[in-house]
MARVORO-803659 format. One record per residue (C-alpha): x, y, z. Coordinates in Angstrom, 1 decimal, padded with zeros to 4 digits. Example, Ala and Ser with C-alpha at 12.3 -4.5 7.8 and 13.67 -1.06 7.14 Angstrom:
<recs>
((012.3; -004.5; 007.8))
((013.7; -001.1; 007.1))
</recs>
This chain:
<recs>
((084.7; 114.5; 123.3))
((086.3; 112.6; 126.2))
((085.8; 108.7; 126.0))
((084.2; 107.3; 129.2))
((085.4; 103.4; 129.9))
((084.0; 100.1; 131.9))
((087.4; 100.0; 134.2))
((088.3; 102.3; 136.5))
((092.3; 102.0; 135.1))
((091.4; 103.0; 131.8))
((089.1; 106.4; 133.1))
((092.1; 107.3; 134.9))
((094.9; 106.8; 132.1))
((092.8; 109.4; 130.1))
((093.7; 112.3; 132.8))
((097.6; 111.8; 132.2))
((098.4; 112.6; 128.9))
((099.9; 115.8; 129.9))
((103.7; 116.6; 129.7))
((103.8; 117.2; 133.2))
((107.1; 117.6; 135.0))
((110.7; 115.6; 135.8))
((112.4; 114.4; 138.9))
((115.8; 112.6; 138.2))
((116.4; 112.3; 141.7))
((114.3; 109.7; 142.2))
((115.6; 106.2; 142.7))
((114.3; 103.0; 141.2))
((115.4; 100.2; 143.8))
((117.6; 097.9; 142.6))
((117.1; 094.2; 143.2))
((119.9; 091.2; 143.3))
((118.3; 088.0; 142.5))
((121.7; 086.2; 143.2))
((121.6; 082.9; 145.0))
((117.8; 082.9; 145.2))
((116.6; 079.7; 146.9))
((119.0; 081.0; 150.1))
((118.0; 084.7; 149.7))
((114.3; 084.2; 148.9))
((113.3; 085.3; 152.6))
((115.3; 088.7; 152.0))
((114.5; 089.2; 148.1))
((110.3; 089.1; 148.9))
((111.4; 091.6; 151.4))
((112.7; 093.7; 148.5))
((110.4; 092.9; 146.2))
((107.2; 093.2; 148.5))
((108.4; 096.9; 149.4))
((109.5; 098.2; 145.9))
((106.0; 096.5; 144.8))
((103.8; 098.5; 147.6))
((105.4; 101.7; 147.4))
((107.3; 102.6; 144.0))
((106.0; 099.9; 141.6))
((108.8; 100.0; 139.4))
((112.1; 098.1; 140.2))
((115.3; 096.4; 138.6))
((116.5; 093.3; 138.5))
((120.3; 092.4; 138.6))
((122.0; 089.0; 138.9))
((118.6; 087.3; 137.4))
((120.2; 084.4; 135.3))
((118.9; 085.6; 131.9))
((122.3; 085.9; 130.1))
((123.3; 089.7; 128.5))
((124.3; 087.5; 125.4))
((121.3; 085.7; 125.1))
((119.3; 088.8; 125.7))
((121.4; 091.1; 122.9))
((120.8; 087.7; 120.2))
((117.1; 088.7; 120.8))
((117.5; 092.0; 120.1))
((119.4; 091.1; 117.2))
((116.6; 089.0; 116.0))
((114.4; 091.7; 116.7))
((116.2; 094.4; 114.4))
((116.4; 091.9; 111.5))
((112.8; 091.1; 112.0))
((111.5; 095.1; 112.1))
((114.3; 095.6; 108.7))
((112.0; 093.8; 106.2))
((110.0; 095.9; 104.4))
((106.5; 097.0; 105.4))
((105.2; 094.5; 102.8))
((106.8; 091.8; 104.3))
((105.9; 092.5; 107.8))
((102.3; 093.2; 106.7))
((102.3; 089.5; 106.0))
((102.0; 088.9; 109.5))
((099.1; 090.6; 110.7))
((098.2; 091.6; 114.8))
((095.4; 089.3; 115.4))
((092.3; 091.2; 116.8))
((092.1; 091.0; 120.5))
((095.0; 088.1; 120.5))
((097.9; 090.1; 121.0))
((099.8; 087.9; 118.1))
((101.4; 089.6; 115.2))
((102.7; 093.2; 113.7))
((101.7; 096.7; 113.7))
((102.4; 099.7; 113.0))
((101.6; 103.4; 114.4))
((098.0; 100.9; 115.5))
((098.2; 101.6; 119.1))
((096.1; 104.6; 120.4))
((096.8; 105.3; 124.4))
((093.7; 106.7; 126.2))
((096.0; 109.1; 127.7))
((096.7; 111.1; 124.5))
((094.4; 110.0; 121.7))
((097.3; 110.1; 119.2))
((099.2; 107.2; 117.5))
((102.4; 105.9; 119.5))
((105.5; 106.3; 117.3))
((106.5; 102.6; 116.7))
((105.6; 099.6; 115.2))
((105.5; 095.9; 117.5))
((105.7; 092.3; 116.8))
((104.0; 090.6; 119.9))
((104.7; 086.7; 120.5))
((101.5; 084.8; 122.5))
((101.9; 081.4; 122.0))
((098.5; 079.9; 121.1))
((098.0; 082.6; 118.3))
((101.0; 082.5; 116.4))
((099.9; 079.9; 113.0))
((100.8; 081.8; 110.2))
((102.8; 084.8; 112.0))
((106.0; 083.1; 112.1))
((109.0; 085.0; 109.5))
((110.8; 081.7; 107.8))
((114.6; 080.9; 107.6))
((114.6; 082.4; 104.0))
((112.9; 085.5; 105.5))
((115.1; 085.9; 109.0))
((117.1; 083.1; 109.8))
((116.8; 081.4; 113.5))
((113.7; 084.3; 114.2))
((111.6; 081.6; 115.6))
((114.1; 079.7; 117.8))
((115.6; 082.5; 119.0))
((112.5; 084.2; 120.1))
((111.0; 081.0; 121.5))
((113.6; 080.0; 123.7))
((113.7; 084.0; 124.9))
((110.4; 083.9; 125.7))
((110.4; 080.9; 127.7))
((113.4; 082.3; 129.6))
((111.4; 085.4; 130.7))
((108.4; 083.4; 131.7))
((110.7; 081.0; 134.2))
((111.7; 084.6; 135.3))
((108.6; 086.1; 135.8))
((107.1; 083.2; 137.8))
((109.6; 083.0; 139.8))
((109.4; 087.0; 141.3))
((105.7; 086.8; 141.2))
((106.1; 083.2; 143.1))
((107.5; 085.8; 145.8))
((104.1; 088.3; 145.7))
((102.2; 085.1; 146.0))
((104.2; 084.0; 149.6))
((103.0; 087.7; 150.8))
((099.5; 087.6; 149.7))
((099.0; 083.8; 151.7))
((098.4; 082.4; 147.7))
((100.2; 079.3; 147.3))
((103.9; 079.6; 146.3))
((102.9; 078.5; 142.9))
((099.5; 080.3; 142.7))
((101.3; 082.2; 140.2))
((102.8; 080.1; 137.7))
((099.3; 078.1; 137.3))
((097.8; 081.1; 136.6))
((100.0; 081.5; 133.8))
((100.4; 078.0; 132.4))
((102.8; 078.1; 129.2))
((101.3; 074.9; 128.1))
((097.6; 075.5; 128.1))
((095.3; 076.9; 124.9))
((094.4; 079.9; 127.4))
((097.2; 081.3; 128.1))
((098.0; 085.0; 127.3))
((101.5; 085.9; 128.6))
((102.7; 087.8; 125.8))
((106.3; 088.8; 124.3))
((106.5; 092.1; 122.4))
((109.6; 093.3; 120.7))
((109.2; 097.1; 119.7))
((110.8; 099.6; 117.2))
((110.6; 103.4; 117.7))
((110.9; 105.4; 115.1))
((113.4; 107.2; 114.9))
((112.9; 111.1; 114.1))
((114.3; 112.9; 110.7))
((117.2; 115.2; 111.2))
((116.4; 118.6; 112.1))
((112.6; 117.5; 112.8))
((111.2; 118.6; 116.2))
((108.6; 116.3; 117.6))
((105.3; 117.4; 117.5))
((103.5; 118.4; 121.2))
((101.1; 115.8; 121.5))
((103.1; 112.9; 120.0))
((104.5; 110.1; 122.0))
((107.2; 107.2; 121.1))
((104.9; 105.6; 123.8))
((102.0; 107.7; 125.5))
((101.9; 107.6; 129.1))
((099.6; 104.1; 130.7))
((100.0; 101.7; 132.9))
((100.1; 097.9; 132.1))
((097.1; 095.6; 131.5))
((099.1; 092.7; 133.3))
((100.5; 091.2; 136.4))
((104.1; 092.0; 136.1))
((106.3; 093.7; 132.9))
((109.8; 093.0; 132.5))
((111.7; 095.4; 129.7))
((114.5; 095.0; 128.1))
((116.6; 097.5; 127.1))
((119.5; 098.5; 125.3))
((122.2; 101.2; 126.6))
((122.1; 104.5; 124.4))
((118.7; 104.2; 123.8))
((116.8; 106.1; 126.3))
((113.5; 107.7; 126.3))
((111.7; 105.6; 129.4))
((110.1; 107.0; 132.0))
((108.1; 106.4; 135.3))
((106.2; 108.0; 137.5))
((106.1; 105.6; 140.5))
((103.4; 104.0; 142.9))
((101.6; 106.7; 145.0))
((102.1; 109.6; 143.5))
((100.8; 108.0; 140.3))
((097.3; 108.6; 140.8))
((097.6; 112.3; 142.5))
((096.0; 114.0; 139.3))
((098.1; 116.6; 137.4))
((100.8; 116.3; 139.7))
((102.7; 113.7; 137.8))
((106.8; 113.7; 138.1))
((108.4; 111.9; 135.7))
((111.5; 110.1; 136.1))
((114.3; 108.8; 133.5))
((115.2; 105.2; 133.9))
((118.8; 104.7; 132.3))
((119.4; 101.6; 129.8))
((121.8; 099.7; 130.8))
((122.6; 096.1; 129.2))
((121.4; 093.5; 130.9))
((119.4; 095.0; 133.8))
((115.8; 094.3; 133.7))
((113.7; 097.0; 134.3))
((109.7; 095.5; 136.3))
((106.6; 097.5; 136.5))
((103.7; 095.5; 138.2))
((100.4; 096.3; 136.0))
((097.0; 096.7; 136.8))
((096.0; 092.5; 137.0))
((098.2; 092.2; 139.8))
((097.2; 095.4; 141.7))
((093.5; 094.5; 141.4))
((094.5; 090.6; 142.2))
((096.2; 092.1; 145.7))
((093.0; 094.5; 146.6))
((095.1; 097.5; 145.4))
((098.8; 096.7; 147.8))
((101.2; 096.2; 145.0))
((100.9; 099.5; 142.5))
((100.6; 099.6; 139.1))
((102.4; 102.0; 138.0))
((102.3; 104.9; 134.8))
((105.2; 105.1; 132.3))
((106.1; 106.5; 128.8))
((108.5; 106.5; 125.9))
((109.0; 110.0; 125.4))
((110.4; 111.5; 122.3))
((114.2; 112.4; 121.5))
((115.4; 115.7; 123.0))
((117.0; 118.2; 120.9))
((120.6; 117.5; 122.1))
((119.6; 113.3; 122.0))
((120.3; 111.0; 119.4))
((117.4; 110.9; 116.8))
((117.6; 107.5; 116.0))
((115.5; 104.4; 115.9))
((115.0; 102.6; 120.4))
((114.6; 099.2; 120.4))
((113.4; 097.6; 123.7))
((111.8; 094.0; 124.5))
((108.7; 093.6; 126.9))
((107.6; 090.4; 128.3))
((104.3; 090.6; 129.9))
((102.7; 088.5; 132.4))
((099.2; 087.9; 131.7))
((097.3; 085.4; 133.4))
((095.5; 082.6; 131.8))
((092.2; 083.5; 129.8))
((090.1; 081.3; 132.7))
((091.8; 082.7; 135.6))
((089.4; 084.4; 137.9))
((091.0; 087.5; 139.2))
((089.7; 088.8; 142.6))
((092.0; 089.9; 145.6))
((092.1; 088.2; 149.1))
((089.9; 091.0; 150.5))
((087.4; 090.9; 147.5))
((087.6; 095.0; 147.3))
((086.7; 094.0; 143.6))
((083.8; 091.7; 142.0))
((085.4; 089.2; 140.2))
((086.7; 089.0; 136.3))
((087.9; 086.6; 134.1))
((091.5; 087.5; 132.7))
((090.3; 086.9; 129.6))
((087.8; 090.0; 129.8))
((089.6; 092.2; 131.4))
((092.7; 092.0; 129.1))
((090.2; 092.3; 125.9))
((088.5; 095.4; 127.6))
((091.9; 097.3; 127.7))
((093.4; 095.9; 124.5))
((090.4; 097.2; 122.7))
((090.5; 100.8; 124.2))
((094.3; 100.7; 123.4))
((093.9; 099.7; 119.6))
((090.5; 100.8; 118.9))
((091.7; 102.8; 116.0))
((093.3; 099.8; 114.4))
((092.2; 099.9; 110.5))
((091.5; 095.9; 109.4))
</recs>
């Protein structure tokens, strides 16, 4: 029986759970972020086109260090390395985004479990979810002073989609205020399962089933040899059954942005949300485990999202993120 939902994002994301097709000769555009206060002119430029027409760009040249970025991944692995009774210690909060899972997240597009398990980091949730030294040394710092790095990040390219949409510069950034009770920006570090030798994956079954983001803008992390990502850019996205899917290559250090659906409905529909997946090893691919980190811009709880134009009637961020983090996990056992 298909599930009907309260947002038109979420009817739509259960028509894609299809295989569908691939097109590698796509190209994601590339963006330099290098001397940014001279450049800022020509990076919106950039930006504002990879935004309205592909969604999904990369960032090079960003000032997040590759060592700082491969000690969170470190963290990461040592974190998802405990055993499940450990990790169950430190529970996903319902509808806060704070905590572990495992196999909990169920994507309107394909009804079935994704094949990993996530730790997700929002700051005003996390009493009690925090791994001590004994447990894994330097977790906490190391992930804290991550996640602040990819905020300053994040505000500033969405300072950029703020000059274009005639917001103030820093529209943005108080939208998404680190230091107040409501905010919701939210770091997830993720472990994919990896498959048993000899196994083939099951049709139906996802590392990540295909969906677009809940937020404003993603930034992922990756690491290289571990692949499995792909996109299906901007317009073509919502031309139904016709999806192409392209392969975005890990590569250290090169941050890989999708904007998600807050943005696009906070820009009357200009800059495109964009569908993705984590699809499962190929026959001739490395079976094991893919770790990637996700930082997700997500505006404050009390931020009222409506565009410019008003094309849409206006929500609080703090609805619209629990309407689509309860269709996502409504399978979740307590």
């Amino acid at each position: 029986m298909s599930t009907s939902y309260g947002l038109k994002e979420l009817n739509f994301e259960t028509t894609i759970g299809g295989v569908g097709g691939e097109n590698n000769r796509r190209e994601i555009p590339v963006i330099d972020l290098s001397d940014f206060d001279n450049r800022r002119a020509e990076i919106t430029d950039q930006l504002w086109f990879a935004a309205t027409e592909i969604g999904f760009f990369q960032l090079v040249n960003h000032g997040m260090d590759v060592a700082d970025i491969l000690t969170a991944f470190d963290a990461s692995e040592r974190f998802f390395a405990l055993e499940k009774t450990q990790k169950a210690q430190y529970p996903l909060k319902d509808g806060l985004n704070a905590g572990w899972e495992f196999m909990a997240q169920v994507r309107p597009s394909t009804g079935t479990a994704d094949q990993k398990e996530s730790y997700q980091i929002t700051l005003p949730h996390m009493d009690g979810l925090w791994p001590n030294q004994t447990v894994v040394p330097d977790f906490q710092r190391i992930v804290l002073d991550f996640e602040q790095r990819a905020w300053s990040l994040g505000m500033k390219v969405l300072s950029c989609f703020a000059d274009r949409l005639g917001f103030e510069r820093d529209f943005f950034t108080k939208a998404h205020d680190r230091s107040s009770a409501d905010y919701q920006s939210t770091l997830r570090l993720l472990h994919y399962l990896p498959l048993a030798d000899g196994a083939e994956p099951e049709p139906g079954i996802w590392r990540a089933g295909a969906h677009t983001d809940f937020d404003c803008l993603t930034m992922v992390f990756q690491k290289e040899g571990q692949g499995g990502l792909q996109v299906c850019p901007g317009k073509e996205a919502m031309a139904s059954g016709a999806q192409e899917w392209t392969s975005v290559v890990p590569k250290d250090g090169v941050i890989t942005c999708n904007i998600g659906d807050m943005l696009m409905r906070w820009s009357d529909d200009k800059l495109l949300s964009t569908l993705h997946r984590v699809r499962m090893p190929k026959a001739d691919e490395p079976k094991g485990p893919r770790y990637s980190m996700a930082f997700f811009c997500q505006a404050n709880k009390d931020q009222l999202i409506q565009g410019p134009e008003k094309k849409y009637e206006p929500i609080t961020a703090r609805d619209y993120l629990l309407q689509r983090i309860n269709a996502n996990f409504a399978g979740k056992k307590a």
